[in-house]
Every structure is written in structure tokens, then in C-alpha cells.
Residue, then its C-alpha position, 0 to 999 in steps of 0.5 A: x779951322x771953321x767946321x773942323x773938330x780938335x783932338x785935344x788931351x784937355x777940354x780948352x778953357x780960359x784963353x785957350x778956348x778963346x782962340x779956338x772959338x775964334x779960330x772957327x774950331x766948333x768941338x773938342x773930342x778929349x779924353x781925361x784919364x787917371x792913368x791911361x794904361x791902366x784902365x785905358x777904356x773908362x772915361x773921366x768926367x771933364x768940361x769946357x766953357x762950351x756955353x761962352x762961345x760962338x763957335x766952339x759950343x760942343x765938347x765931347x769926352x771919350x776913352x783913351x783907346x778911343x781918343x789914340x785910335x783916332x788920332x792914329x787915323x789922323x796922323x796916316x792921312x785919313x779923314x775920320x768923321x765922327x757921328x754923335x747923338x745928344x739927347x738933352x732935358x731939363x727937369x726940376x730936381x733939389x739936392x736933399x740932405x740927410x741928416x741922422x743923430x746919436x743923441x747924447x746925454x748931454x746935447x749942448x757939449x760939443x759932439x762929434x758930426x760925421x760927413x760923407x757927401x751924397x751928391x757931387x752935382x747930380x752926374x758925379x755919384x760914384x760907388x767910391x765916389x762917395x756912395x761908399x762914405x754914407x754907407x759905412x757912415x750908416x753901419x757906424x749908425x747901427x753898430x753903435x745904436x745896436x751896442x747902446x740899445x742893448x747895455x754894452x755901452x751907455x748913451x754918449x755924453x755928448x751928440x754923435x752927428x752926421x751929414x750926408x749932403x751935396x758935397x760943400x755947397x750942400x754942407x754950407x748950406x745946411x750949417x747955414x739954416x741950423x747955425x746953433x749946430x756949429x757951437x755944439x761941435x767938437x770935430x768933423x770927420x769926413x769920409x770921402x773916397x774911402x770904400x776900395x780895396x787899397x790893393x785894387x786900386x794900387x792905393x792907401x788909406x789916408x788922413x788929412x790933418x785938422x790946420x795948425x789955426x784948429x790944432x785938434x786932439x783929434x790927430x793924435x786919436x786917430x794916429x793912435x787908432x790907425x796904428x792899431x789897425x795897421x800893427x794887427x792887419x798887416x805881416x808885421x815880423x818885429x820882436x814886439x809885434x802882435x802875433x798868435x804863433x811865433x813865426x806865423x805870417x798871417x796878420x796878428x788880429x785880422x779884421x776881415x769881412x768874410x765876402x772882404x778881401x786879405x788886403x793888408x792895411x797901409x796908411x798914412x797922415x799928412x798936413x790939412x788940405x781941402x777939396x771936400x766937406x771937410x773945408x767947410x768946417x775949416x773955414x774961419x766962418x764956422x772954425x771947427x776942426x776937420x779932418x778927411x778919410x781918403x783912398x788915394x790914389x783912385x784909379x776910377x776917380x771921376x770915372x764911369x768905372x766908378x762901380x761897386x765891384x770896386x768896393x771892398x767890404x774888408x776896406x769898409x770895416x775897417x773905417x767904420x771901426x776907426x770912425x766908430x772908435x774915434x767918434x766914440x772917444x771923443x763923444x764920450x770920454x771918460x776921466x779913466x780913457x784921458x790918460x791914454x788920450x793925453x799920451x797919443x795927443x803928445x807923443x803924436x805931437x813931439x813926432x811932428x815937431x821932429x818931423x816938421x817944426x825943427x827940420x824947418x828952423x834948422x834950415x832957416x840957419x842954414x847959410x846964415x852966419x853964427x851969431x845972426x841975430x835976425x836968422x836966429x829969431x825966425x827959427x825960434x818963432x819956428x820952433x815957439x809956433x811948432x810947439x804952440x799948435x801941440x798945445x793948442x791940440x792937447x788944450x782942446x781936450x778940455x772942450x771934451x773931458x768930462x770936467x771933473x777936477x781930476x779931468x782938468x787937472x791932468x790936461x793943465x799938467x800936460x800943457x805945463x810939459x809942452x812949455x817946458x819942452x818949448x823952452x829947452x827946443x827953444x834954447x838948443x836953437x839959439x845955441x845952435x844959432x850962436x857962434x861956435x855953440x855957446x851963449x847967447x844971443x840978443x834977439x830983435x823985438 
């Protein structure tokens, strides 16, 4: 294979590209797609370990339509040859941050940082991907500076932040050189991927949950929040749903731009993942609670095609307003809001151990048998550990509420519920676990 070129649905790495390079093989022509019918001429941003080999030293990547018309060529016997000009520079450059503030009355209380990468290393920079966060970053800057310079709300008690760096590395770094920043945390909200129209892209809107060791009140916030803006921007036809006339199939209290799409609003809430700057404030180094705001599916993700006309401004609205709100309610929280925030922390809480804690010590019963006290254990610490995170998450309110006795009092009120909750799940489990139903069990230390 000396001289030859590969068609290949990947660029080869590891001891692939080893035995390639070994083999004489001296470029990979590839292609990398979202969904390779759906957009088949974008071409996808991708790499090899071209720089460690001695044969193998050019990867080039095209379009699917490019890359199967070849191969057609390939397989009727034909000879293709493939011309490529390279134009190469080296330039010195530095990723820069921006870094903007809503200062608050009270600046050392833990506030609110906001991220939404600029870079992405200097050729992934997408309208999506994520020009798109900063920007609507930006007008959360100026709605809520507008609403305060003009006395229709008051200065924050505590510092709104936001950071707009090159993405993970650019956020470590910059935590690096203000260490003092982190200590004055109580939430990042990141923004990555968040500016496409849902229905474009074939696509929802998303939230990756802060992890169980950072369980924050900020999951049940912005579920609340959320809901809000599905239950008035979506065709909802229940007896309770909001609605103008009855009967009206048009959303309930519709949040449009005007150059916007009608798109209806379609979310969902899933456990922690990684992946952006969200990461860097989840890792044991810094310990603060991170969330991310994500569009996905992408059609156009890493992509060439990763333009403005994808945007939606509709889209973009609505995020600022659940950024704008949420921020607002963690920033300023005030003893008359706490009621209300009590109750979306906790009931967003109970759904999730339904959903997750108890399915899962049910299932660590299964095949046992009645009476096994070692089975019985596990899914106790299951449930215990299921309900230990909602009070972690409700007992970080009082990093947030205004202090008062009254403020205190309520959220102390709250945690004493969860341990009651706690220990009435916690029986039902070891009864569930026993033979035929009843008693007790002796459970190993």
C-alpha cells in the first residue's frame, strides 16, 4: 500500500493509524457526519494522529456526497486521482476572555457566574457552536442592567457573573488567576449549543443536572422555570392548561420574537454529564454546582454548516428569560420568593427519587430472597443516599436566602420533611424486603 490513499469512515488513530503508516499508506480521505442524509454536503470537523507518523502525514476530510461518489468510482474499477492544495501559516495569537459582571449589594455572598465559550480552539467557532451563548448571555446583561438602572427592579443582593472563554481550558485557567471568584459562587449556568430553532434542527432544549456530590436548589429553579415556558409556548389542550379562549389552539401566553420562528417549546432534564465549562466548575478542585443549557440533537455540530441562518431568535428569547429568571432568583432571593422555591426544590426532589432512587433499590430486590439481609442493606443505602442528595439540594438554600430567622427557619422546616420522608421509604423498603411483607430485618453493619 506505499503511495496509496485510503477511503475511510473515520480518521485513523491509535493502532489503527499505526498499521496504516506501517503499511505505506500516505493519506486518509474521510468523512464525518451528523446524519449523513440529512445534510449530505456539510463537512464535520475531525482529525487523525497525522503529526506521529512517517508515512501516513495527510488527513483530508470532505462531504458525504464527496466521500460515496468516490468510493462509487472506486468499486466500477476506476482510477480517481485526487489534487489537493494546502496553504499553511504560523501566527501568533492568544485566546482572550471576557469577563462582565452585574455587581450586587452584597459581593462577597455566593452569586451567580454565567459561562458560554467563545473559542473552541480557534477553527471550531460556530454560529451555534457557541457564538450563540454569549450572545444571549449578552442581552441577559442588558435586560437586567436596563430593568435595574430604571428602578423596576433593585440592585442584586449578591454578584450576577459571566464568563466568555475558550471553552475548559480558558475557564480553568481563568478560576486559576482569581481563586478568590470561586468562594463567592453559588451556581454556574452554562450555555452551550443553545441558540437553533428546536424544530430546524429536528432537536430539544435540555438541562444536564448539577452531580449528586454538588446536589443544588438549582435543579428544582429551573424545572419550575422550564415548565413555565413549555405550559404557555406549547398547544396544550388539559383542562388546567393556561389558555386565552377555550378551545384556541394557539400557545397560551406565547413568547416570540417577531423575525423569531412559532416553534413550540419542548424540554427535557437529565442526570450530570460533562463535555463543556460546566465540568470545570463540577470538578472536586473548584466544587461548585454546574448545570448546562443544551440544544441536542445538532444537526450542524462541528460542521461547516454551523451558521447564523440556523439561529432562531424565538429560541434565544426564551433562554435569556429562563437564564434572566433563574439567575435573578438565585441572586436575589428574597424571604417573600423562598416559599415558592422550597416547594419546586422538593417536589422536583420526590419525582426524582420516584423516578430514580426507588425503581433502583426495588431492582437491587429482585432475585433475592425474602429475608436476605444483605439485599435488604444495599437498597436501603439506595434509598437513604436518594434522599440524602434532595436534602443536600434543599440545604443549599441557606447558602442563598436572605438570612433572616424566618428565611432559616423554613428551609430547617423543609429538611425536617425529607427526614421524615426518608424514614417512612426506608421502611416500606425493609418490609418489601422481608418475608411475606411484614416485620423486621437485622441489617449487617
Amino acid at each position: 500500500y506505499r503511495g496509496a490513499v485510503a477511503l475511510m469512515w473515520s480518521h485513523p488513530r491509535g493502532p489503527l493509524f499505526e498499521a496504516l503508516d506501517q503499511a505505506g499508506v500516505e493519506a486518509v480521505i474521510s468523512f464525518s457526519s451528523r446524519e449523513r442524509y440529512f445534510d449530505p454536503d456539510q463537512v464535520v470537523y475531525s482529525r487523525g494522529s497525522y503529526g506521529e507518523g512517517e508515512n501516513l502525514r495527510m488527513g483530508l476530510t470532505v462531504s458525504w456526497r464527496q466521500w460515496s461518489e468516490m468510493l462509487e468510482d472506486v468499486d466500477r474499477g476506476l482510477e480517481p486521482v485526487v489534487k489537493a492544495k494546502v496553504e499553511m501559516e504560523t501566527f501568533p495569537n492568544r485566546f482572550e476572555t471576557v469577563y462582565a459582571w452585574i455587581p450586587g449589594t452584597e459581593p462577597d455572598l455566593p452569586g451567580v457566574v454565567f459561562t458560554a465559550h467563545l473559542f473552541e480552539g480557534y477553527t471550531k467557532r460556530g454560529s451555534n457552536d457557541n457564538m450563540g451563548g454569549p450572545s444571549i448571555q449578552l442581552e441577559i446583561v442588558r435586560v437586567l442592567h436596563k430593568l435595574i438602572e430604571s428602578g423596576q427592579l433593585p440592585q442584586p443582593r449578591r454578584t450576577i457573573h459571566f464568563i466568555w472563554p475558550n471553552e475548559i481550558s480558558g475557564t480553568y485557567e481563568f478560576l486559576r488567576r482569581d481563586p478568590e471568584l470561586v468562594k463567592k459562587l453559588s451556581i454556574n449556568i452554562n450555555m452551550d449549543m443553545v441558540s437553533e430553532g428546536l424544530r430546524n434542527a429536528n432537536s430539544w432544549f435540555t438541562m444536564s443536572e448539577t452531580p449528586a456530590q454538588l446536589a443544588s436548589y438549582y435543579d428544582g429553579l429551573a424545572a419550575a422555570v422550564l415548565h413555565y415556558v413549555w405550559r404557555t409556548n406549547d398547544i396544550v389542550y388539559l383542562g388546567g392548561a393556561p389558555r386565552g379562549r377555550p378551545g384556541g389552539q394557539y400557545f397560551p401566553i406565547p413568547m416570540w420574537e417577531k423575525n423569531g420562528s412559532r416553534d413550540a417549546f419542548r424540554y427535557f432534564i437529565h442526570e450530570a454529564t460533562g463535555g463543556s465549562d460546566h465540568i470545570v466548575f463540577n470538578n472536586s478542585s473548584v466544587a461548585v454546582p454546574g448545570i448546562e443549557f443544551l440544544t441536542w440533537p445538532d444537526q450542524w455540530y462541528h460542521a461547516d454548516t454551523d451558521t447564523p441562518d440556523k439561529g432562531d431568535p424565538t429560541e434565544m428569547k426564551r433562554v435569556a428569560f429562563i437564564g434572566a429568571t433563574t439567575a435573578w432568583a438565585s441572586a436575589n432571593l428574597s424571604d417573600e420568593m423562598l416559599p415558592d422555591l422550597l416547594t419546586a426544590v422538593s417536589d422536583f426532589g420526590y419525582n426524582r427519587v420516584a423516578e430514580r432512587g426507588i425503581p433502583q433499590a426495588l431492582e437491587a430486590l429482585e432475585g433475592a430472597d425474602s429475608g436476605d439481609p444483605e439485599a435488604a442493606a444495599l437498597a436501603a443505602k439506595i434509598v437513604e443516599a436518594a434522599v440524602e442528595r434532595e436534602r443536600d439540594a434543599v440545604r443549599s438554600i441557606h447558602g442563598i436566602h436572605t438570612g433572616s430567622r424566618m428565611a432559616s427557619a423554613m428551609v430547617d422546616a423543609e429538611l425536617e420533611s425529607w427526614v421524615n420522608y426518608g424514614d417512612g421509604l426506608r421502611e416500606f423498603i425493609l418490609r418489601r424486603a422481608a418475608a411475606g411483607g411484614t416485620g423486621a430485618l437485622e441489617l449487617p453493619e
